[in-house]
C-alpha atoms as a printed R data frame, in Angstrom:
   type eleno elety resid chain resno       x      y       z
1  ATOM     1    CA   UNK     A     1 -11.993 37.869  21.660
2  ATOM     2    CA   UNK     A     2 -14.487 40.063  19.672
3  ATOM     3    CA   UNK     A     3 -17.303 37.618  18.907
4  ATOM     4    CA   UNK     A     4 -17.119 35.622  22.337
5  ATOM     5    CA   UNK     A     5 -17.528 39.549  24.257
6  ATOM     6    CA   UNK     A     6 -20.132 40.656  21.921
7  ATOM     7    CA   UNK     A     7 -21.289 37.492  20.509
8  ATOM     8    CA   UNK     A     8 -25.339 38.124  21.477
9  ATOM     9    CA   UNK     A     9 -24.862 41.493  20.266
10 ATOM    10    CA   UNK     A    10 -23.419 40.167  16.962
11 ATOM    11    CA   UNK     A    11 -25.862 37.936  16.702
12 ATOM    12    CA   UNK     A    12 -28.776 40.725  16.465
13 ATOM    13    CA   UNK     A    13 -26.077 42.703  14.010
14 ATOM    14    CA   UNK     A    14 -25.718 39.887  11.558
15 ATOM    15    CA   UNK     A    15 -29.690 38.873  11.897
16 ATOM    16    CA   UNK     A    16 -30.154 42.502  10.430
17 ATOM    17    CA   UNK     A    17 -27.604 42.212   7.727
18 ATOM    18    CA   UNK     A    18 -29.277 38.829   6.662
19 ATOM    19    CA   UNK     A    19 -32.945 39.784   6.431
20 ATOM    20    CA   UNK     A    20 -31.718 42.416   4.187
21 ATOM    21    CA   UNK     A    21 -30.064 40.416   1.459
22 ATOM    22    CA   UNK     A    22 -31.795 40.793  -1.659
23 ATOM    23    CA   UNK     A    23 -32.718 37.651  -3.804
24 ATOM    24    CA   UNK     A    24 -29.632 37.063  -6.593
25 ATOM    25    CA   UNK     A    25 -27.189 38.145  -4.095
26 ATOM    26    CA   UNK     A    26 -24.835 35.470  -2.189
27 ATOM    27    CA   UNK     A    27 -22.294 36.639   0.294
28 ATOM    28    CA   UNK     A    28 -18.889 34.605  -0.614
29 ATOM    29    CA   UNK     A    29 -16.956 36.793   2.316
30 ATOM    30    CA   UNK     A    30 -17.076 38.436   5.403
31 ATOM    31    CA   UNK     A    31 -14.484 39.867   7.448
32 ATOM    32    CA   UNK     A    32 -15.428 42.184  10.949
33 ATOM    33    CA   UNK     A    33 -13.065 43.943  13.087
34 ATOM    34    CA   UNK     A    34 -13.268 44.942  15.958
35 ATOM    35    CA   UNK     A    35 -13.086 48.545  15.111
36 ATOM    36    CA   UNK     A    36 -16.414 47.954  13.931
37 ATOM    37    CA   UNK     A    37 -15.809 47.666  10.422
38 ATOM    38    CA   UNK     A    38 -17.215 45.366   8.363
39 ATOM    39    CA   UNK     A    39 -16.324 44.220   4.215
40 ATOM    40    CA   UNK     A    40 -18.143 41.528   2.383
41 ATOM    41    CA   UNK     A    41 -17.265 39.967  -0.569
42 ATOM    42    CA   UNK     A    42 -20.040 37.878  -3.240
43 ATOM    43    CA   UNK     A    43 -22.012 37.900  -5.996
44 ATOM    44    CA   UNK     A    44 -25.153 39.269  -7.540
45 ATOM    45    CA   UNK     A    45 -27.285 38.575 -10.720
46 ATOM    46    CA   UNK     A    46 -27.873 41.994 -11.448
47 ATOM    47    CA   UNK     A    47 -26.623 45.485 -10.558
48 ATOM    48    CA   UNK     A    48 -30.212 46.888  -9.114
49 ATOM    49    CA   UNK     A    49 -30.410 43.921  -6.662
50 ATOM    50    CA   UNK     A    50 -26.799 45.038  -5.524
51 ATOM    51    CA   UNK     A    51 -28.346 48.677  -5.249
52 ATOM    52    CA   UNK     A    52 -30.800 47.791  -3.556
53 ATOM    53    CA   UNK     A    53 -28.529 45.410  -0.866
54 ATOM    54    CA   UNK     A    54 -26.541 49.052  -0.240
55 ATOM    55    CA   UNK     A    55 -29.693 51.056   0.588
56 ATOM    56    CA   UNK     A    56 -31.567 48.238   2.847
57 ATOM    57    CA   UNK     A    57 -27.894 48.303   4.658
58 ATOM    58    CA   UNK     A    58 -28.126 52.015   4.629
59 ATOM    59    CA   UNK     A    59 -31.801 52.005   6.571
60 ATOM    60    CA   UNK     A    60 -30.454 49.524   9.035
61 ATOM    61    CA   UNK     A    61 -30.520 50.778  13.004
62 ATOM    62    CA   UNK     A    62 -27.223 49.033  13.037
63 ATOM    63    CA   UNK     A    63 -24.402 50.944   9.947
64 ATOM    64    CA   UNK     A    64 -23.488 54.555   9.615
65 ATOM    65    CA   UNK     A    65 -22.201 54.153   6.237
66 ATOM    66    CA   UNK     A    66 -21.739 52.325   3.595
67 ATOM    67    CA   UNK     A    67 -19.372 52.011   1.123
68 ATOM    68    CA   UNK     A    68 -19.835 50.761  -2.767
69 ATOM    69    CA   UNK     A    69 -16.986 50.700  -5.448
70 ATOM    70    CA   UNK     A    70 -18.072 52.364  -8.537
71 ATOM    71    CA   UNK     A    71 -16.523 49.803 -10.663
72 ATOM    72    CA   UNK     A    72 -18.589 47.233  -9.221
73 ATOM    73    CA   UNK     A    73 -21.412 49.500 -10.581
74 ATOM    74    CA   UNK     A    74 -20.056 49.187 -14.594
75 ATOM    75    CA   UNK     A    75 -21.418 45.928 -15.295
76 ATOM    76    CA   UNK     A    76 -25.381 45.475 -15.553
77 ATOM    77    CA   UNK     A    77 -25.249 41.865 -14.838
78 ATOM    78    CA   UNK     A    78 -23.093 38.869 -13.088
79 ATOM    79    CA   UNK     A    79 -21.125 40.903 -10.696
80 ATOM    80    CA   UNK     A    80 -18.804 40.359  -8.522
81 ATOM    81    CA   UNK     A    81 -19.157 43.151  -5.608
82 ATOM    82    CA   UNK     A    82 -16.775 44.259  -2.229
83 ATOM    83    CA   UNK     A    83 -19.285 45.884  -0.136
84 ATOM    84    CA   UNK     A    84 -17.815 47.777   3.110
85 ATOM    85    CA   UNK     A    85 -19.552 49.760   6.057
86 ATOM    86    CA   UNK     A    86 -19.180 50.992   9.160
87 ATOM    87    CA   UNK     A    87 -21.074 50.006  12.608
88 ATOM    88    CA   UNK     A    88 -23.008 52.524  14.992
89 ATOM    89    CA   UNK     A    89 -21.391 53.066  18.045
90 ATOM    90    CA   UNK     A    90 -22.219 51.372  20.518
91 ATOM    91    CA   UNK     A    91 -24.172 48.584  18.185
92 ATOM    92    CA   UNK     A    92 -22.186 45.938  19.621
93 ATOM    93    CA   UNK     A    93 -22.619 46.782  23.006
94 ATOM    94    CA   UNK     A    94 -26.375 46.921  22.706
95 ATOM    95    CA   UNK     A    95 -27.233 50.395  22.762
């Protein structure tokens, strides 16, 4: 099972993704598999505190990429966002 294996290793993954959650921004969603992708799902006040949730995940030691729709983008305010990205290789292994 992927989180028993890897579950320490996880546990520094997701600790990363939570200390970069801007304020206005709650996470309704996540789903990881064990390809290492991850999607989350949630809401944010407004559209430069969901910005700035993509490029804090973008610095972290931990993604390769991440993915924003566009159309989450339109709206200035009150969004509801699908956020995807990809882990490192090797991230849940330790390395």
């Amino acid at each position: 099972m992927l989180l028993n294996k890897n579950s320490s290793h996880w546990a520094a993954v997701l600790e990363d993704i939570v200390k970069n959650i801007p304020e206005g921004i709650t996470i309704s969603k996540m789903d990881l598999k064990e390809n290492g992708n991850v999607s989350l799902s949630g809401h944010v006040d407004l559209r430069e505190q969901l910005l700035n949730f993509k490029t804090n995940l973008e610095s972290s030691k931990y993604i390769v990429s991440v993915s924003l729709p566009f159309s989450d983008l339109t709206s200035r305010m009150d969004i509801d966002f699908n956020l995807s990205f990809i882990l490192k290789e090797g991230a849940l292994r330790g390395n």
